[in-house]
N, C-alpha and C positions, 0 to 999 in steps of 0.2 A: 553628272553621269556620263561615261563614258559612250560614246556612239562609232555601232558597225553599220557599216554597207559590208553587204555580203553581194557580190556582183558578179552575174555568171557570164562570161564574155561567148560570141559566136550565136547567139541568138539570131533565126533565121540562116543559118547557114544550112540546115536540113530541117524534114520534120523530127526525125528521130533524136534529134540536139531540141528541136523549138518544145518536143514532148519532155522531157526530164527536167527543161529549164522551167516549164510550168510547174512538174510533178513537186520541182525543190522548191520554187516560190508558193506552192497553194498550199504544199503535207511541209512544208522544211523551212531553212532560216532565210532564204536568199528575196533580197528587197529590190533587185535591180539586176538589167538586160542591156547589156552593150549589141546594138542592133546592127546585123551584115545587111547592106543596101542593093547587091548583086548575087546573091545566093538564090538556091532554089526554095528555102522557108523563107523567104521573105515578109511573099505575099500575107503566105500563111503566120507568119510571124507576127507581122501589123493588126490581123484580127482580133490574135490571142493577147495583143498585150491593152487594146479595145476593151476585151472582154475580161479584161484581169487590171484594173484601173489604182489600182495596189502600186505594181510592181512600176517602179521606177526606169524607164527608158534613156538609152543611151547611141551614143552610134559610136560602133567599131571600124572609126575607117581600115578601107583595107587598099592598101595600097603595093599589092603582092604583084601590081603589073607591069612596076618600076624597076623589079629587082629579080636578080636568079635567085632563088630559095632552096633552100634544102628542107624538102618537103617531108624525109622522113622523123627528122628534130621540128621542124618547123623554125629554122635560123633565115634571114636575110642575109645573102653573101656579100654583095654588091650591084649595083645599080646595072641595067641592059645597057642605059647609056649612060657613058661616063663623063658626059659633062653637066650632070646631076640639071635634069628639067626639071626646075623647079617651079616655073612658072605651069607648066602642065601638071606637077602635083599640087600645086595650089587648087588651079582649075577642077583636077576631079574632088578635090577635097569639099570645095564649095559644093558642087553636083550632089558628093551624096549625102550633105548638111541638107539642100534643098529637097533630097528625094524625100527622106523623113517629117520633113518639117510640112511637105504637100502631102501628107496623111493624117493630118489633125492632130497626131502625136507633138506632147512637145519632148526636146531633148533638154536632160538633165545633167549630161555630163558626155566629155569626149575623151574615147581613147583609140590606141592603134590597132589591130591585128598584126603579130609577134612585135607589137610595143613602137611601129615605124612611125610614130608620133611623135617620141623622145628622141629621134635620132639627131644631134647636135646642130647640123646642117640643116633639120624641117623645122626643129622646136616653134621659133620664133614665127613662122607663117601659121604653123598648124594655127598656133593659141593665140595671133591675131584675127583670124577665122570663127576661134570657137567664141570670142569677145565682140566679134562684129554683130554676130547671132543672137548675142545675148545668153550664151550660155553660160552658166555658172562654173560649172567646173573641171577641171582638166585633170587627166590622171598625170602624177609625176611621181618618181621616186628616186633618189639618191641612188641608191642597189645599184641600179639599168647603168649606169656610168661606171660608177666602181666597179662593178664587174667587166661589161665590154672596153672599156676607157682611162683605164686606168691612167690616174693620173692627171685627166685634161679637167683643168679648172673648170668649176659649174655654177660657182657663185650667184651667178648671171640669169639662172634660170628659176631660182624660185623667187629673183627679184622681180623679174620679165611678166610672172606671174601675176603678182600682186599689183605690177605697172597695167596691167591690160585690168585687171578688177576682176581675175579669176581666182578662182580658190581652189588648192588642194587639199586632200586629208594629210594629217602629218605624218600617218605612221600606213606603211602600202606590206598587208600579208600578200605573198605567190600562191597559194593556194595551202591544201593539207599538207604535202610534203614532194618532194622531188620526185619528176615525172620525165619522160623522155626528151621533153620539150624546156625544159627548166633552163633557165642562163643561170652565169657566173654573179653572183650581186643579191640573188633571190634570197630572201626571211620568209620564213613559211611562219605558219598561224601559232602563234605562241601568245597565252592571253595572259599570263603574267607580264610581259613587257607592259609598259606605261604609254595611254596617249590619252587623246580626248578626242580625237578622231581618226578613224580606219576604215580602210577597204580591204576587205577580205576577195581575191578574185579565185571565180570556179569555176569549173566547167562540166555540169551534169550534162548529160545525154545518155540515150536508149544506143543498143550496139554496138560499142564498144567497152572495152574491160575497163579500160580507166574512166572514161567518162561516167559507168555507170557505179565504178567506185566512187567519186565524186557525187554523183547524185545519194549514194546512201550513205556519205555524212552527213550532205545536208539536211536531210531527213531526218540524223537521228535524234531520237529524244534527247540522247545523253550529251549532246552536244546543246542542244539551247536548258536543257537544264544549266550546265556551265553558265551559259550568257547570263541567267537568270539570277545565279548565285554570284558572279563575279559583278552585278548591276550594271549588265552592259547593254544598251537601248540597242535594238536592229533600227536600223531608219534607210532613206532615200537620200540620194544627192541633193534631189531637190527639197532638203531642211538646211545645207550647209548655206 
């Protein structure tokens, strides 16, 4: 049988995002929360996913303080300083593996906030982190290169993977369909494609147009009817 993680990224970044990621994981398809460690739902984030023992927990690092961004795409331009601190993003990277981990939560998987995980230059430290933890699983996808990098051999990277004893899904959906924030690389949800394991990533929340588009697909019936007909298990990272 084929298995979805449907995985709503920015959990904890507000209430009004921590409210629709519940509303999609309790009424809707989504099995899993990539958790923000310095946002203002944090607090409140850590409660609800307590009190929701379900949904599968992740941490979103964010690492937006190493870099100028363009905030209205939500793109990473380049680094503030350019002799790339890497030893300081190790540092916070650990930090907010530890914040989560000192809330009883355990983590089931690691990815970046706008993907700064996958960047060529971090890959290798992120996911010797996320392996020292014992985490299982790292978000990776093919797309993120081919579109930003064209070109730069990656061979290396879902061997590097399987060297540290982390797993990815094999097949990574961007969400329902292109959004203002979308890169060059992205496959959106298309369930005719072939895998045996996938990550579906979304982003419901209250307050915004798109995000609350996103919350009422995850809700819709006619959308897990699909899963149901096509025999496609919803599951957690922590099955991989």
């Amino acid at each position: 049988m084929k298995k979805l993680i449907v995985n709503a990224d920015d959990f904890g970044r507000s209430a009004l995002i921590n409210q629709g990621i519940i509303e999609a994981h309790q009424k809707g398809i989504v099995t899993s929360a990539s958790l923000m460690t310095d946002r203002e739902g944090f607090d409140e984030g850590v409660r609800l996913a307590k009190a929701n023992p379900k949904l599968g927990i992740g941490l979103h690092l964010d690492l937006d303080s190493f870099f100028e961004v363009e905030h209205g795409v939500g793109r990473l331009i380049g680094y503030k300083d350019p002799s790339l601190p890497l030893e300081a993003i190790a540092k916070e990277t650990e930090r907010q593996i530890q914040k989560i981990l000192a809330t009883g939560l355990p983590i089931h998987h690691v990815d970046g906030h706008h993907h700064s995980h996958l960047r060529p230059e971090l890959f290798a430290t992120i996911a010797a982190l996320t392996a020292k933890h014992k985490i299982k699983v790292i978000r990776y996808f093919s797309g993120f290169y081919e579109g930003l990098y064209p070109g730069l051999p990656t061979a290396w990277i879902p061997d590097l993977v399987t060297r540290f004893g982390l797993k990815s899904v094999d097949t990574f959906f961007a969400g329902w369909e292109p959004v203002e924030s979308s890169l060059p690389g992205y496959r959106y949800l298309d369930l005719a494609v072939p895998f045996k394991s996938a990550e579906l990533m979304v982003h419901p929340g209250k307050g915004e147009p798109w995000r609350e588009k996103e919350l009422a697909h995850c809700t819709s019936p006619k959308v897990r009817d699909e899963l149901k007909t096509r025999g496609i298990e919803l599951v957690t990272f922590g099955v991989m």
